[in-house]
C-alpha positions as CSV (number, residue, x, y, z in Angstrom):
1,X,29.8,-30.2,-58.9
2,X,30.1,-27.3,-61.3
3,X,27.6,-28.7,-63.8
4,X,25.2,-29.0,-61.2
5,X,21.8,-26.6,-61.6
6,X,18.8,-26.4,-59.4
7,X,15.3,-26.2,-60.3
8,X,13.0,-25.0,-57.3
9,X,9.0,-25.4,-57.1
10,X,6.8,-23.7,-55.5
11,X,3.9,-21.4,-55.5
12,X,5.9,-18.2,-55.4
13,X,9.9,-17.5,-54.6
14,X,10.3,-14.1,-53.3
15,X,12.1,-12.2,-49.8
16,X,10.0,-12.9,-46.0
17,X,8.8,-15.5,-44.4
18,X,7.6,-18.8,-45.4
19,X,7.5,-21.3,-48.0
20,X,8.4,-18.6,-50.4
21,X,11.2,-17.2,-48.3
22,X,12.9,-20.3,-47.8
23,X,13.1,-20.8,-51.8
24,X,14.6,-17.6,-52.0
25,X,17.2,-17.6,-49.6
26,X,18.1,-20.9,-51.1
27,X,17.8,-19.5,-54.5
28,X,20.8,-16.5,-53.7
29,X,23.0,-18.8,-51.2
30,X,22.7,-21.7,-54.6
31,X,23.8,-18.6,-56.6
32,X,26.5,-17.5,-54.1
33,X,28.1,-21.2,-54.4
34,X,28.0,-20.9,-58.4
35,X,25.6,-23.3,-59.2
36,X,22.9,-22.2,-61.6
37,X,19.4,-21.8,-60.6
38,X,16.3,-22.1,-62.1
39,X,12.0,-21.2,-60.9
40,X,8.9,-23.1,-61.5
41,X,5.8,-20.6,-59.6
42,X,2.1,-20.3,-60.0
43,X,2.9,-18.0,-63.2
44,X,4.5,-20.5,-64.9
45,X,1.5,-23.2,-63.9
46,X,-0.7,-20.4,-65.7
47,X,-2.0,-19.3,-62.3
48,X,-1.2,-15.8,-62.4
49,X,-5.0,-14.7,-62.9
50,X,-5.6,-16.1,-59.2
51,X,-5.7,-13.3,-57.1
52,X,-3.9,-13.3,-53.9
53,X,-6.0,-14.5,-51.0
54,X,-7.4,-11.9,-48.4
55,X,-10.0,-12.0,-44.8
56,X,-13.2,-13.8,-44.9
57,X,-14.7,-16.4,-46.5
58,X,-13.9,-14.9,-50.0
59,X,-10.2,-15.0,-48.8
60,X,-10.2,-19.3,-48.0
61,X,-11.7,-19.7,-51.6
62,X,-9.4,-18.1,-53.3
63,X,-6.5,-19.6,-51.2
64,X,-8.2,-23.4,-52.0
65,X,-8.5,-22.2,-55.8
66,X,-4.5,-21.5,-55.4
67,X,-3.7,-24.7,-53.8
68,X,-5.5,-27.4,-56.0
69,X,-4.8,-25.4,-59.1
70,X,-1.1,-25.2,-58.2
71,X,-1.4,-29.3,-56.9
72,X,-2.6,-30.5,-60.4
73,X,-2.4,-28.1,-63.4
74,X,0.9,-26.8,-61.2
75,X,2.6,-30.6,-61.4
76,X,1.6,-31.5,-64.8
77,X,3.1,-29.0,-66.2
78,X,6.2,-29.1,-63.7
79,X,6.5,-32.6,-65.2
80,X,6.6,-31.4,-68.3
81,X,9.4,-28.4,-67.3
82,X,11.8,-31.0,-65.1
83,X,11.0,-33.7,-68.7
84,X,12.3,-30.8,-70.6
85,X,15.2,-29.9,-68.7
86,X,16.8,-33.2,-68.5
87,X,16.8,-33.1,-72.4
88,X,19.0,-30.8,-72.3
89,X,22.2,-31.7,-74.7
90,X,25.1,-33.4,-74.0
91,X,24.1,-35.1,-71.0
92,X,23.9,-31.7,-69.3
93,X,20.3,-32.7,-68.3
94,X,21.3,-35.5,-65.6
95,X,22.7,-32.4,-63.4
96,X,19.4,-31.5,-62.9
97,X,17.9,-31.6,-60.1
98,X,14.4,-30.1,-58.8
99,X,13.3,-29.7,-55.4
100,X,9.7,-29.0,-54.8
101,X,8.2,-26.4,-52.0
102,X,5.1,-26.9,-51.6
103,X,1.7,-28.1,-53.6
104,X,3.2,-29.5,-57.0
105,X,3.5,-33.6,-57.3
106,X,7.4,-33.1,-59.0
107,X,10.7,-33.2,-58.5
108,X,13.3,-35.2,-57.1
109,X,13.8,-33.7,-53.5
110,X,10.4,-32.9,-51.6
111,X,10.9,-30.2,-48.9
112,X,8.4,-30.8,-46.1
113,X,7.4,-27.7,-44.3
114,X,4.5,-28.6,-42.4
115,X,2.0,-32.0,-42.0
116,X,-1.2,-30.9,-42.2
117,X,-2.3,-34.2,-40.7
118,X,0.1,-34.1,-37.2
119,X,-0.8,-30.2,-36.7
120,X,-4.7,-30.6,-36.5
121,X,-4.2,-33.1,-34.0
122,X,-1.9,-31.0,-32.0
123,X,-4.5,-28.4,-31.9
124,X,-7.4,-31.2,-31.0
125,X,-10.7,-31.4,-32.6
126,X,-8.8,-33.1,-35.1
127,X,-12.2,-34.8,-37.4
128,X,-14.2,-31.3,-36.8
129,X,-10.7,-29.3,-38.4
130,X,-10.9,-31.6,-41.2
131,X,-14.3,-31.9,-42.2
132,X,-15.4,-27.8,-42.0
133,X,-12.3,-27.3,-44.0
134,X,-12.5,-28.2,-48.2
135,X,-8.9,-27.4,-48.1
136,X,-7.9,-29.7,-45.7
137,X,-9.6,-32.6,-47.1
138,X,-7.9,-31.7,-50.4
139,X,-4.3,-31.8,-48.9
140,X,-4.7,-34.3,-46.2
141,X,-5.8,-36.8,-49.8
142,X,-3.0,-35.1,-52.1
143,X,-0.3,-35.6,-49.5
144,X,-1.6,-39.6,-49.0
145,X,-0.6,-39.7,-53.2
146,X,2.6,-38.2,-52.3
147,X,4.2,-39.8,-49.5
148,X,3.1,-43.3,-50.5
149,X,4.0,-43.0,-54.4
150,X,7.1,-42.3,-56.2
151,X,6.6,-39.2,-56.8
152,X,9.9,-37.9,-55.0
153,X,13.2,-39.7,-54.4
154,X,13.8,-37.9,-51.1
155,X,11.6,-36.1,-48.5
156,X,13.8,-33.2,-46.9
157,X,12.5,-32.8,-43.2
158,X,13.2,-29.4,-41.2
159,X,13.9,-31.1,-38.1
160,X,14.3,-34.2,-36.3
161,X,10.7,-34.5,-35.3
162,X,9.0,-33.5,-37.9
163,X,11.1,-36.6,-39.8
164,X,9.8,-39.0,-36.7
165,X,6.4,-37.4,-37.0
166,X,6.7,-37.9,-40.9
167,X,7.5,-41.5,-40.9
168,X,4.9,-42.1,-38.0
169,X,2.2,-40.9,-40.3
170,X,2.9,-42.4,-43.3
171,X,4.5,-45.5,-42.3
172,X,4.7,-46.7,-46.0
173,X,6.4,-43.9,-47.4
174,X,8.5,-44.5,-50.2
175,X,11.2,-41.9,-50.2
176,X,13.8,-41.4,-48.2
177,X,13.7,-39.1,-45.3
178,X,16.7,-36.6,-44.4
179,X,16.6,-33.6,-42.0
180,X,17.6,-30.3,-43.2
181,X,16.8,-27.1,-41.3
182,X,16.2,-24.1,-42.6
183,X,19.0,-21.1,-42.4
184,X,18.7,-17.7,-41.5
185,X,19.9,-14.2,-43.0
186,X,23.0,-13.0,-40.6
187,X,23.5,-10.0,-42.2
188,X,20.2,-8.8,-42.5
189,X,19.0,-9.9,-38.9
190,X,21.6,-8.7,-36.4
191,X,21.5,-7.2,-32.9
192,X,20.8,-3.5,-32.8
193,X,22.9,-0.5,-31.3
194,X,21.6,1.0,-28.1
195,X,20.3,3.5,-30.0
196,X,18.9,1.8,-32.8
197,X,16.8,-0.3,-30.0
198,X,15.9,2.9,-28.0
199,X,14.3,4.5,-31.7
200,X,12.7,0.5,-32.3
201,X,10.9,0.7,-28.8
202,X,9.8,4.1,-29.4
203,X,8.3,3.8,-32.6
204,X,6.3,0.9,-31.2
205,X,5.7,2.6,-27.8
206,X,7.5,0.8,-25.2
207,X,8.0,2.6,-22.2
208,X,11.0,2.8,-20.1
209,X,11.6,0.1,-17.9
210,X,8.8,-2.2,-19.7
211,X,9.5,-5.8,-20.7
212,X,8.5,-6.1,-24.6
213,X,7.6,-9.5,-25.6
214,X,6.9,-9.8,-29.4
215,X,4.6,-12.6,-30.9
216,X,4.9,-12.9,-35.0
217,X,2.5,-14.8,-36.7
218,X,-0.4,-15.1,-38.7
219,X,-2.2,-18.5,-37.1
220,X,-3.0,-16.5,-33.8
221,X,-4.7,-20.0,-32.3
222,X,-1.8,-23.0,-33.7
223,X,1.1,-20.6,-32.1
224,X,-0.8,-19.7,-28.8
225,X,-1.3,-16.0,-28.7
226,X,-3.9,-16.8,-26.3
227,X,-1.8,-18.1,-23.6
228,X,0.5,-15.4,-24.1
229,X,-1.9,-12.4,-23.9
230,X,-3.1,-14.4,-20.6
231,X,0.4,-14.9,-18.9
232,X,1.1,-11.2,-19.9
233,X,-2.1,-9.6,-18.3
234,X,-0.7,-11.0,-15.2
235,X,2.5,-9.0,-15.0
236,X,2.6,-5.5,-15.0
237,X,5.7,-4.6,-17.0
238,X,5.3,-6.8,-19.9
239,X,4.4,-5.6,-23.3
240,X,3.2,-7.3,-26.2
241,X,3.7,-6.4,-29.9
242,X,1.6,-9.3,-31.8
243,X,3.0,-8.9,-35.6
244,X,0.4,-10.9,-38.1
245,X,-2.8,-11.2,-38.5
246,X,-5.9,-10.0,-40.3
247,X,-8.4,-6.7,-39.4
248,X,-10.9,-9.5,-38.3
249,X,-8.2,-11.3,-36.2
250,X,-6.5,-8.3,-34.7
251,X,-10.4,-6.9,-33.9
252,X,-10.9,-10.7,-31.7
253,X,-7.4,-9.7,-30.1
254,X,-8.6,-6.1,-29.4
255,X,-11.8,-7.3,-27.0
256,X,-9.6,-10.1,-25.6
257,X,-7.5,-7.9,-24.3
258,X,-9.7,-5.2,-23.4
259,X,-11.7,-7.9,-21.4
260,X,-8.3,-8.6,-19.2
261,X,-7.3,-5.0,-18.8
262,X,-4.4,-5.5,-20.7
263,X,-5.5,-3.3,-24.0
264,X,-3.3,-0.5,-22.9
265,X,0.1,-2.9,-23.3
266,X,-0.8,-4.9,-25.9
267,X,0.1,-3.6,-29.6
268,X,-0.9,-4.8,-32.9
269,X,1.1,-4.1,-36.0
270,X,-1.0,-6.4,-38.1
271,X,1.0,-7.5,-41.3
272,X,4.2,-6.2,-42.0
273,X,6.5,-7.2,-44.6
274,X,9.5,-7.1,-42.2
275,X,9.6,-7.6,-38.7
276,X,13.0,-6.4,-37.8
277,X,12.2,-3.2,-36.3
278,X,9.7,-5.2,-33.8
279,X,12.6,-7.8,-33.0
280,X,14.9,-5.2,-32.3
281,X,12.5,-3.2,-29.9
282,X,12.0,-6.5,-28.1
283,X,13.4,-8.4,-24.8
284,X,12.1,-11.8,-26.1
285,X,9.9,-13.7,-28.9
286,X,7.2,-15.5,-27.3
287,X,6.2,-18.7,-29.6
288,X,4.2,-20.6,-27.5
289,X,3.0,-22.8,-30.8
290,X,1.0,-26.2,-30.6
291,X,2.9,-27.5,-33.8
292,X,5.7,-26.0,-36.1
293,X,7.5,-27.6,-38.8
294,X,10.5,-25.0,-38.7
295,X,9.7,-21.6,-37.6
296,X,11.9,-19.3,-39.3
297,X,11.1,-16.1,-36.9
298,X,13.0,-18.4,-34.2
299,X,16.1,-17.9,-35.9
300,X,15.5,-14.8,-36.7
301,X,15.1,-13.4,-33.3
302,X,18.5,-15.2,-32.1
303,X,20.2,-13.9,-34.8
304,X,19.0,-10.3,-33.5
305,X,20.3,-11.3,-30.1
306,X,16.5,-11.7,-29.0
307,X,16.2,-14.8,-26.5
308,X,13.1,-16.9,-27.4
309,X,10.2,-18.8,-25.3
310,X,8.4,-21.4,-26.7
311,X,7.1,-24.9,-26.9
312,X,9.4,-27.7,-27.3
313,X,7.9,-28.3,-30.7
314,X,9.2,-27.6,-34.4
315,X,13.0,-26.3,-34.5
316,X,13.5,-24.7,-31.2
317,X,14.2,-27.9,-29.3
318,X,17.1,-27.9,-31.8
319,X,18.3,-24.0,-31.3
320,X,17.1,-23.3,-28.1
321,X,19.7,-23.9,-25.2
322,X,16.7,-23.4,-22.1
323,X,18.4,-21.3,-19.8
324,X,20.9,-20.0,-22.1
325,X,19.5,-18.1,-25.0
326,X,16.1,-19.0,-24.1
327,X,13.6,-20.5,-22.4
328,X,11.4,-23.8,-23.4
329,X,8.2,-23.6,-21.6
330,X,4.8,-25.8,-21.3
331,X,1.9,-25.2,-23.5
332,X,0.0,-23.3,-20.8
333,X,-0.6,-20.0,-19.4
334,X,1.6,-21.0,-16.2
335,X,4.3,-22.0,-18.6
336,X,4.7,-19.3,-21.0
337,X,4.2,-16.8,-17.5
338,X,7.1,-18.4,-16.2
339,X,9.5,-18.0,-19.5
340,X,8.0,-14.4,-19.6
341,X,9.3,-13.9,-15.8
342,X,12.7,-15.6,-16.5
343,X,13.3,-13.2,-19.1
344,X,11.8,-10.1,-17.0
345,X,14.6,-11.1,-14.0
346,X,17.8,-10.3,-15.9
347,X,19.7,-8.1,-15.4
348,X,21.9,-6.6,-17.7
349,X,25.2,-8.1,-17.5
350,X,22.5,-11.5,-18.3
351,X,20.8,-10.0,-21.1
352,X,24.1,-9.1,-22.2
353,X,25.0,-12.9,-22.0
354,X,21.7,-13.8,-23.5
355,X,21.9,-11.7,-26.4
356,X,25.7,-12.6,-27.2
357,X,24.5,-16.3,-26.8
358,X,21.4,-16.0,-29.2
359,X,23.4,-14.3,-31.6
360,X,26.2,-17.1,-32.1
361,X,23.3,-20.6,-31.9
362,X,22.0,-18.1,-35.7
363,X,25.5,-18.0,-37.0
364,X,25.9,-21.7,-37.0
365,X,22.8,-21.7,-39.0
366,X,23.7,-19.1,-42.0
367,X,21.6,-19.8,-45.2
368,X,25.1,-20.4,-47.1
369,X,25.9,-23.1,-44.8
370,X,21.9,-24.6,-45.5
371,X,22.9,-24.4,-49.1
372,X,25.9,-26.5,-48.6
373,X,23.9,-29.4,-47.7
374,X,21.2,-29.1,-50.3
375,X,23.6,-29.1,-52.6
376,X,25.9,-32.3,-51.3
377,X,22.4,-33.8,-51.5
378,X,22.0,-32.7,-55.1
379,X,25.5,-34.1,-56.2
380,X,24.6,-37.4,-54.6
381,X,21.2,-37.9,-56.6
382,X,22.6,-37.1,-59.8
383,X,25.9,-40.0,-59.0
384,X,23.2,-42.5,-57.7
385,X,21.1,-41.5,-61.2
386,X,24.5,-41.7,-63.3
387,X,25.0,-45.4,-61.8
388,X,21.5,-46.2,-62.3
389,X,21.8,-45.3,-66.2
390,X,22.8,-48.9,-68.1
């Protein structure tokens, strides 16, 4: 539909990981199919003068401030931008259509990376996590308005759980429920040369011989670093490079380890804006996670030809062929031990078939190809609103 054009919400659309990654991946792939795009972020909510959140207490405030300022001033005048947009002349304004990120109560596609709700309870202590935590409270209430009102025509889930696990907990939602998953950047995530990996491991201090396992992520106890620093500590020739994380967090990591005599092969790069070099120093991503919505480092590690362990939770159910370009494993220290010993015992002609096997589960999943359905999606709302108009 070449009159087609895309308005995308959320707090911030920029390159990495997360909410904000996947907005602009879509953003350049809706670009590459012709279709015009447009942004609605905390600067144009009048947030800019929120700083960006940091460690300690100081840190959560500023990240609640962001959150309900983004949540109410941040959809009223998002209603106002989408109201303004579909006045455009000459019935140009019923090609819009907006599709919301994260926060904002607007737009006509809702993309659903995460229930608050379903991920406490996977990490237990479920009315403790929700009472010490303001902003929990605050989106667990938000989320009730916006799965039980009108204020979406369509709920985009990243996988075919998290749509089950959607519907389960808000069993009077009122917009329909699709699964898209989210894509992955082939060109820039690739395998490396030989010698590109022997510089990677280097840099981060792999010896010869040694198994690297790399952990990214910033929620240390929801994906399980725990249970991966344990299984490690147990055998001998397996490194660990955990990627994410704040001082404070990597300081907790340091005495852990140090207390199983591990400290000497575990390293911690803290944040990074790009975790390539680590992924193509590595010989798997461990992601041993109690909940994910859609884990976009999954992807990214196959498309590097990196074979993944993790939980059967999120979207490695869907990518993860156990056995064939990775392993799924239990929540435990015996499970993620034995995926970490699978991936220890091959040799190379199997990593070779490893690697070439991760490598072509991402190319089925190319952001262009994401787009695609997005945008067949799109097309379809603004027929169904075309019909709807007397």
């Amino acid at each position: 539909m070449t009159d087609l054009r895309i308005l995308q919400i959320a707090p911030e659309i920029a390159p990495g990981s997360g909410v904000g990654g996947v907005a602009h991946h879509l953003e350049e792939a809706f670009e590459r199919a012709g279709v015009e795009t447009a942004r609605f972020t905390l600067a144009d909510a009048r947030g800019a003068w929120l700083p960006e959140p940091g460690p300690g207490v100081r840190g959560r405030l500023v990240l609640l401030a962001r959150v309900v300022w983004f949540s109410t001033v941040g959809t009223a005048l998002a209603r106002r931008r989408v109201a303004r947009e579909r006045r455009a002349p000459q019935g140009a304004g019923d090609a819009v259509v907006a599709i919301c990120h994260n926060d904002v109560l607007a737009g006509d596609v809702y993309v659903n990376h995460g229930i608050l709700r379903v991920a406490m309870r996977a990490r237990g202590g479920y009315a403790w996590r929700m009472v010490r935590n303001p902003l929990h409270l605050f989106t667990a209430a938000r989320d009730a308005v916006r799965y039980r009102g009108r204020a979406h025509r369509v709920v985009v889930n990243l996988t075919r759980s998290e749509r089950d696990a959607l519907r389960a907990t808000y069993p009077r939602l009122r917009a329909r429920a699709v699964v898209i998953g989210n894509g992955v950047d082939v060109d820039r995530f690739f395998p490396p040369t030989p010698d590109e990996r022997a510089a990677a491991r280097a840099a981060v201090g792999i010896p010869e011989g040694a198994v690297h396992v790399v952990f990214v992520g910033h929620e240390f106890d929801r994906k399980g670093l725990d249970l991966l620093l344990a299984a490690a500590a147990d055998l001998p020739r397996v490194h660990v490079s955990v990627v994410g994380g704040t001082p404070d967090m990597l300081a907790d990591v340091r005495a852990r380890v140090t207390r199983l005599g591990s400290a000497d092969r575990v390293h911690l790069a803290g944040r990074v804006p790009d975790p390539r070099p680590w992924l193509r120093a590595a010989d798997a991503l461990a992601l041993p996670s109690a909940y994910e919505a859609n884990a976009l480092v999954v992807l990214e590690a196959l498309a590097c030809g990196v074979p993944v362990v993790a939980t059967p939770v999120g979207y490695a159910p869907d990518v993860v062929d156990d056995g064939r370009n990775g392993w799924l494993v239990d929540r435990s220290v015996d499970g993620v031990r034995a995926g970490i010993a699978a991936v220890a015992a091959l040799d190379d002609e199997a990593r070779r078939a490893v690697a070439l096997a991760a490598r072509a589960t991402a190319e089925r999943h190319d952001w262009d190809a994401v787009a695609r359905r997005y945008l067949d999606l799109a097309a379809a709302l603004v027929a169904a609103r075309s019909e709807d108009r007397p």
